[in-house]
N, CA, C and O atoms as a printed pandas DataFrame, in Angstrom:
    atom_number atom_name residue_name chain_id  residue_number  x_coord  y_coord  z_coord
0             1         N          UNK        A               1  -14.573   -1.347   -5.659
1             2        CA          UNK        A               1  -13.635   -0.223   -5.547
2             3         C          UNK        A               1  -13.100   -0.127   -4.105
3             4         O          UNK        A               1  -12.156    0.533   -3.671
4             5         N          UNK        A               2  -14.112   -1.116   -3.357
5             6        CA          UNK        A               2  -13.606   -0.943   -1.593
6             7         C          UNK        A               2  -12.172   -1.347   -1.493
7             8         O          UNK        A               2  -11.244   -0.694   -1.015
8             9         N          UNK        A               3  -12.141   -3.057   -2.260
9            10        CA          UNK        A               3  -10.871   -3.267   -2.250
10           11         C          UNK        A               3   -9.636   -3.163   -2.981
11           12         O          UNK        A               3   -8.752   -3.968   -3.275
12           13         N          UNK        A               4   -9.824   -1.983   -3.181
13           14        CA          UNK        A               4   -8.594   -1.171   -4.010
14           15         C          UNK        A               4   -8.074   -0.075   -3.002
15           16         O          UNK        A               4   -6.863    0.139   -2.944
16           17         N          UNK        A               5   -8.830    0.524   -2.322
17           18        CA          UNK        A               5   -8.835    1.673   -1.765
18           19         C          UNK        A               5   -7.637    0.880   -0.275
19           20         O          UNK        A               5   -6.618    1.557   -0.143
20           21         N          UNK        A               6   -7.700   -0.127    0.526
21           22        CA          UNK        A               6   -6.853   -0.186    1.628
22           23         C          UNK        A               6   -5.268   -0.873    0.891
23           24         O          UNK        A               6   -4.174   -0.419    1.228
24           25         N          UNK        A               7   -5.448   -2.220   -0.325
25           26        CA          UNK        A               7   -5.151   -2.897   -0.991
26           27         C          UNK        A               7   -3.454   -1.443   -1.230
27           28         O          UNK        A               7   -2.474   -1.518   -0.489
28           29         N          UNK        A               8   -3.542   -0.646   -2.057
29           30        CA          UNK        A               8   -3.190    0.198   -2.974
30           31         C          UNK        A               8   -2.537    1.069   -1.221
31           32         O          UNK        A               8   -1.319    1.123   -1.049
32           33         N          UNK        A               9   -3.140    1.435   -0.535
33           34        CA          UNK        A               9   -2.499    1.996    0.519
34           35         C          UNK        A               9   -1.746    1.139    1.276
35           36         O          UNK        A               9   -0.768    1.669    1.803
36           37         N          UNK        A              10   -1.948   -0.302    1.536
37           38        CA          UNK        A              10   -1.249   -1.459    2.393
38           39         C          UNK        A              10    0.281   -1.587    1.317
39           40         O          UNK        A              10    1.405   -1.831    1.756
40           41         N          UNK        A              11   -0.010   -1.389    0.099
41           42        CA          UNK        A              11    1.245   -1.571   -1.032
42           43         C          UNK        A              11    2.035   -0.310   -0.739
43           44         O          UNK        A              11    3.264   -0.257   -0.672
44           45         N          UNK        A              12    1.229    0.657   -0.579
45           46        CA          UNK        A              12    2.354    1.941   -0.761
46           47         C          UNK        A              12    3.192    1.920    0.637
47           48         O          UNK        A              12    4.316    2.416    0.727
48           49         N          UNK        A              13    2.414    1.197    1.868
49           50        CA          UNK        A              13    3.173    1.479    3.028
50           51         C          UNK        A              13    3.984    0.413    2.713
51           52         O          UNK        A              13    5.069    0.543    3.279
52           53         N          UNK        A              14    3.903   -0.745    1.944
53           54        CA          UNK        A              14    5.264   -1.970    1.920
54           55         C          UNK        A              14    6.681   -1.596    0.991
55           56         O          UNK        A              14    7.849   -1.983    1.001
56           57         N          UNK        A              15    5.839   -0.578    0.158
57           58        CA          UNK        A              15    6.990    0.232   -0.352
58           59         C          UNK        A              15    7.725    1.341    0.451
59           60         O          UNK        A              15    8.939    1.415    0.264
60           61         N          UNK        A              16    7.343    1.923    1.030
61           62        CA          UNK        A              16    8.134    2.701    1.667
62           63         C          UNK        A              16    9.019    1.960    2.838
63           64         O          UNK        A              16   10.129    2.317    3.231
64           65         N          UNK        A              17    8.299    0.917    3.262
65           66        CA          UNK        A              17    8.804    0.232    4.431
66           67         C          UNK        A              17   10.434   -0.325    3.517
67           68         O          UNK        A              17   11.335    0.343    4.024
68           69         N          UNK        A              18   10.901   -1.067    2.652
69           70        CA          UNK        A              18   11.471   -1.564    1.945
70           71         C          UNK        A              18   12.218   -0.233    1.356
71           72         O          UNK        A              18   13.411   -0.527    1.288
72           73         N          UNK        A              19   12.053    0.854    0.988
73           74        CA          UNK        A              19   13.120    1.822    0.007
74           75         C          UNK        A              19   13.580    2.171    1.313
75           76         O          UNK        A              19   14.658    2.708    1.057
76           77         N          UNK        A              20   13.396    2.212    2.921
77           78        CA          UNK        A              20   13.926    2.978    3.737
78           79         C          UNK        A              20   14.542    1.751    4.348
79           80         O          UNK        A              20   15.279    1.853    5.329
């Protein structure tokens, strides 16, 4: 579950990086 937890936050910051 460790590597879900940075994994899932490293994705959400590549998404935001990319819609902006």
């Amino acid at each position: 579950m460790f590597y879900f937890v940075p994994l899932y936050a490293c994705l959400c910051l590549f998404n935001v990086e990319y819609f902006q």
